[in-house]
C-alpha positions in Angstrom: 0.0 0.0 0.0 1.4 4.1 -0.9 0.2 7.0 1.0 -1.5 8.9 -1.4 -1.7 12.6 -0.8 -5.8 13.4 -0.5 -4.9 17.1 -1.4 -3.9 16.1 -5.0 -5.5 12.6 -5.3 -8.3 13.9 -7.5 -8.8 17.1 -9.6 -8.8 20.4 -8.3 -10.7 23.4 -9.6 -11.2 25.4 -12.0 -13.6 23.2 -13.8 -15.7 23.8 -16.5 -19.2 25.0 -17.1 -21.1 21.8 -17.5 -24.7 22.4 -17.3 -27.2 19.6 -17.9 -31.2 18.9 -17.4 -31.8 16.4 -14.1 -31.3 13.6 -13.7 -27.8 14.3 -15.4 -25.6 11.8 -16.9 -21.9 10.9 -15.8 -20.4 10.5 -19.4 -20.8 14.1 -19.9 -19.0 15.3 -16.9 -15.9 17.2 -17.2 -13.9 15.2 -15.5 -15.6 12.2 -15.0 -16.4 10.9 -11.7 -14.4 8.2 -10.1 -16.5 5.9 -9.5 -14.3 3.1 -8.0 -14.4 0.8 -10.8 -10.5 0.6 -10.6 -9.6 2.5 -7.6 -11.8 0.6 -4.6 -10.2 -3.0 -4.0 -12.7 -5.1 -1.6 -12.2 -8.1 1.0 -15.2 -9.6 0.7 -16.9 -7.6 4.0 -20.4 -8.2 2.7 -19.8 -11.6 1.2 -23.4 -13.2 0.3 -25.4 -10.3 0.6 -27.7 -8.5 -0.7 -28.2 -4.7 -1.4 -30.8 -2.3 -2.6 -29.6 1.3 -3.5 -31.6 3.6 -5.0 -30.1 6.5 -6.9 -27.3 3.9 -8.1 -27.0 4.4 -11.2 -24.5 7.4 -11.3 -22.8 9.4 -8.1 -22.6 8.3 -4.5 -25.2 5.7 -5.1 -23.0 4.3 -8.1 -20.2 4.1 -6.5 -21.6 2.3 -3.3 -22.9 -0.6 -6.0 -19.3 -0.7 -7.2 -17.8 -1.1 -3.4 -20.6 -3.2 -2.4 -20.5 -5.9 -5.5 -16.6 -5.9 -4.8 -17.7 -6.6 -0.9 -19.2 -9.7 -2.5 -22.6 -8.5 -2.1 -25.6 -8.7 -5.0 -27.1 -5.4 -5.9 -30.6 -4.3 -6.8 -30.7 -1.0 -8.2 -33.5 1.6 -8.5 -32.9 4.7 -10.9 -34.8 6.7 -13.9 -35.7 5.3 -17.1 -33.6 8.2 -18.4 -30.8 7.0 -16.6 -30.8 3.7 -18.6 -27.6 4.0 -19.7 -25.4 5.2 -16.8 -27.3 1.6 -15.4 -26.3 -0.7 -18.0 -22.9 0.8 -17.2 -23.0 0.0 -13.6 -24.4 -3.8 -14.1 -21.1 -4.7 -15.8 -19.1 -3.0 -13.5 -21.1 -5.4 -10.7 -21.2 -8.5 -13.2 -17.2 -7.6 -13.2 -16.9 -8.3 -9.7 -18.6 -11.7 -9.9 -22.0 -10.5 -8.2 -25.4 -10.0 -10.1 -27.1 -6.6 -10.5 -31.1 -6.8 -10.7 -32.0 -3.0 -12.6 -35.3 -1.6 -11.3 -36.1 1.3 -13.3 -38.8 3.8 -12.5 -39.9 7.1 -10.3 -40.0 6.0 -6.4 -42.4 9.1 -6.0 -45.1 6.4 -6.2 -45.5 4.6 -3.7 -46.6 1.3 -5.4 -42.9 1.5 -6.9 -41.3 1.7 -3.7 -43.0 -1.8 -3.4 -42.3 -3.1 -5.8 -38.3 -2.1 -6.0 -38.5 -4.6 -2.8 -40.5 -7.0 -3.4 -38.9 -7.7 -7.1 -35.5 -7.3 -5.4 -36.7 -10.3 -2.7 -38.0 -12.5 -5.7 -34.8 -11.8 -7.7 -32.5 -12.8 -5.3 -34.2 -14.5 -1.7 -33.9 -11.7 0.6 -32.7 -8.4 1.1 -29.9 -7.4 4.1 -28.9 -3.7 3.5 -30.9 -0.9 2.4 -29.3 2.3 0.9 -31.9 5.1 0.9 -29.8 7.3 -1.6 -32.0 8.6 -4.3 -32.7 12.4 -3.9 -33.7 15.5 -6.4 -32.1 18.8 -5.8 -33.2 22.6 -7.4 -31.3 25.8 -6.8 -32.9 28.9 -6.3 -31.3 32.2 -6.0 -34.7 34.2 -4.7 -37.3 31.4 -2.4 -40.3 33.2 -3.8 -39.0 31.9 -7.1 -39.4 28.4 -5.8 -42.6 26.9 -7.1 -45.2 24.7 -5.7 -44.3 21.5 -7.7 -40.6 21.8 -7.0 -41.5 21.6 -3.2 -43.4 18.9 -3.6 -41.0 17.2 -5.5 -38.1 17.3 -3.1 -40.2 16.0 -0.5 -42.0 13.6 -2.8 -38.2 12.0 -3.8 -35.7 12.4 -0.8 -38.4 11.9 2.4 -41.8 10.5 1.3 -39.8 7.8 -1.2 -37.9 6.7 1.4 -40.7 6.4 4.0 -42.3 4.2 1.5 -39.4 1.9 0.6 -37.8 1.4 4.3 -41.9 0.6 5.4 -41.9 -2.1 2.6 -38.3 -3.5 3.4 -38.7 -4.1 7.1 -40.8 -6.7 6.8 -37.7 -8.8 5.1 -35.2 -7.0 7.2 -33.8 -9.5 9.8 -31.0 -9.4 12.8 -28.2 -7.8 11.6 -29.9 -6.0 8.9 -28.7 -2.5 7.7 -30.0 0.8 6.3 -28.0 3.3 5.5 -29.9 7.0 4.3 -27.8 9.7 2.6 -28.1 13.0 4.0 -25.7 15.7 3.6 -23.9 18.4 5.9 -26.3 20.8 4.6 -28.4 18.9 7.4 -26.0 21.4 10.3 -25.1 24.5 7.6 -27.7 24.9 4.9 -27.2 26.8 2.1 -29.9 29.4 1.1 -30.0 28.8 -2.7 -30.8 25.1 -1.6 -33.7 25.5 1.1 -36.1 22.7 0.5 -33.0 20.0 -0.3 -31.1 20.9 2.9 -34.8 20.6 4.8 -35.2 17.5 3.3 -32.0 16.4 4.0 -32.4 17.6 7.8 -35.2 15.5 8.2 -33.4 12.3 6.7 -30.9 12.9 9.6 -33.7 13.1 12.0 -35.6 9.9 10.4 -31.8 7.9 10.9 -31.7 8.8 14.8 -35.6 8.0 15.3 -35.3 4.4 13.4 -32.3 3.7 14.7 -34.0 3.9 18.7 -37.1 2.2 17.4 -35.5 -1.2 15.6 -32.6 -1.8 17.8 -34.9 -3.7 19.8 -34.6 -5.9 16.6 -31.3 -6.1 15.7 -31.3 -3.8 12.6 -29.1 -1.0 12.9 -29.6 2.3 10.7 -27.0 5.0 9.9 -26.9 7.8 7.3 -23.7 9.5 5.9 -23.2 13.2 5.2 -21.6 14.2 2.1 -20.1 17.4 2.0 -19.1 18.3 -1.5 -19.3 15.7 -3.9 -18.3 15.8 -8.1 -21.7 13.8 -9.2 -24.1 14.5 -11.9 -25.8 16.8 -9.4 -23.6 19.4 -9.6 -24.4 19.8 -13.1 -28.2 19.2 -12.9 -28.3 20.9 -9.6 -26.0 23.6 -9.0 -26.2 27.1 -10.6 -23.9 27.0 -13.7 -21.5 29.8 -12.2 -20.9 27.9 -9.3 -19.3 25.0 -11.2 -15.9 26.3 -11.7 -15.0 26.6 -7.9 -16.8 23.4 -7.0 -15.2 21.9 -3.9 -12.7 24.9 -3.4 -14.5 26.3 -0.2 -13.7 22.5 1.5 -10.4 22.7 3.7 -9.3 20.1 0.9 -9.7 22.2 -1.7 -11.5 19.8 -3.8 -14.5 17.6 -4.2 -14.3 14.8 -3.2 -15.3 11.9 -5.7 -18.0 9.4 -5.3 -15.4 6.6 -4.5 -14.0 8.5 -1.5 -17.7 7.9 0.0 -17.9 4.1 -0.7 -16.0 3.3 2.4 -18.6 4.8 4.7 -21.3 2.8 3.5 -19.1 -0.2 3.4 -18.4 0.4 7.2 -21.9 0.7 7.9 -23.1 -2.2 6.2 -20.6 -4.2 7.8 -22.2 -6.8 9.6 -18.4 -6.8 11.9 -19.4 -3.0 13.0 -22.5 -4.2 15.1 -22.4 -1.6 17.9 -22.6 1.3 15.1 -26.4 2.5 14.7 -28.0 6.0 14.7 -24.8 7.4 13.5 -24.4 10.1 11.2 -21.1 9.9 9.9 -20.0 13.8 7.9 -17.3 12.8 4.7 -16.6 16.6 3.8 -13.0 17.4 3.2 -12.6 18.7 6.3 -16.1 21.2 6.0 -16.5 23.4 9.8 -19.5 21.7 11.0 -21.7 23.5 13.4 
């Protein structure tokens, strides 16, 4: 193993303009994500398991499926139909690692997909052991009384009432020793005002992690979230203003993003069956971000 240097590991800005409509699409990111295809070497940690993750087709979620499948772990993963191809991409980077990758396209604002994203992943593949409630929309707004109705339905609809839905469906299969993991973000401690309704949402997930995590020790499942701080994913260019781009990352101590493979460990750690006594954790990855 060489010490690497996490200051100049990954790309630094200035980066380009990259503007694109959400969901987004890795392939036309300047530079393109690390996704850990290469970089993240497993040990088998979540040997014979089994893993739903929505939001994995591109970003954090991606990247988890990549560190998961190389954990030894099968993957089930929910995303957009217009994300179809970032998808496709990700099933052979699982089917690379010797696991299988069941794709579950489709909008988990309804609830009857929720559902179904668990009970096909349960057909598919006997059972379902970690839970990875990633999948999340994000809008900026420079002015909140430009923020429309819709738009604040949708972040609510897609990062809280989704995962309500899916968690509700999963418990059911969930047994001792069981994980779920929620993304939040550090906007949960220091929102940022063009991002209101994401960094409420976001707050609440934090809040939903503690609350689950009193309510299910009592039977053996433990549930964690991370906090990203920030990240070089597809939702910088779907949902960050396009003048904001070129300085992505610098105002972290790092001076950098950080890249979606720098995250994977987190959720590796939490899904851990070996890391028992961790639950109702929420565990900041940030670059070294002042949290409040």
């Amino acid at each position: 193993m060489t010490l690497i240097d996490p200051r100049t590991r990954y790309p630094r800005p200035p980066f380009e303009v990259q503007p694109q409509e959400f969901p987004g699409v890795s392939a036309r990111m300047k530079p393109e994500p690390d996704y850990g295809d290469e970089s993240y070497q497993g040990s088998n940690r979540l040997s014979g398991l089994v893993a739903l993750i929505t939001g994995g087709d591109s970003g954090i979620g991606r990247a988890v499926a990549v560190a998961y499948a190389k954990e030894g772990a099968d993957i089930a993963l929910s995303y957009l139909e217009a994300e179809q191809q970032d998808a496709q991409d990700i099933a052979q980077s699982v089917e690379k690692a010797g696991r299988r990758c069941l794709l579950l396209p489709g909008d988990i604002r309804e609830k009857s997909h929720c559902e179904h994203l668990v009970s096909q992943t349960v057909e598919a593949f006997g059972g379902l052991d970690i839970l990875v409630n990633n999948a999340a929309f994000q809008h900026p707004r420079e002015n909140f009384l430009d923020i429309e109705d819709e738009e604040w339905r949708r972040h609510f609809d897609t990062n809280i009432h989704a995962m309500f839905y899916i968690t509700k469906a999963a418990l059911p299969h969930l047994k001792p020793g069981a994980s779920i993991i929620n993304t939040s973000s550090v906007n949960t401690r220091t929102p940022m005002p063009i991002l209101i309704p994401y960094s409420m949402t976001k707050a609440a997930i934090a809040n939903f992690t503690v609350g689950l995590a009193g309510s299910l020790v009592e039977k053996g499942i433990r549930v964690n979230a991370v906090l990203p701080g920030p990240i070089w994913t597809p939702f910088i260019a779907t949902g960050m203003p396009p003048e904001q781009h070129k300085d992505f990352g610098s105002q972290a101590p790092m001076g950098r993003p950080g890249q979606p493979a720098e995250l994977a460990g987190a959720y590796v750690y939490l899904a851990d069956p070996n890391n028992s006594y961790t639950t109702g954790a929420l565990l900041p990855v940030h670059g070294g971000m002042p949290q409040l």
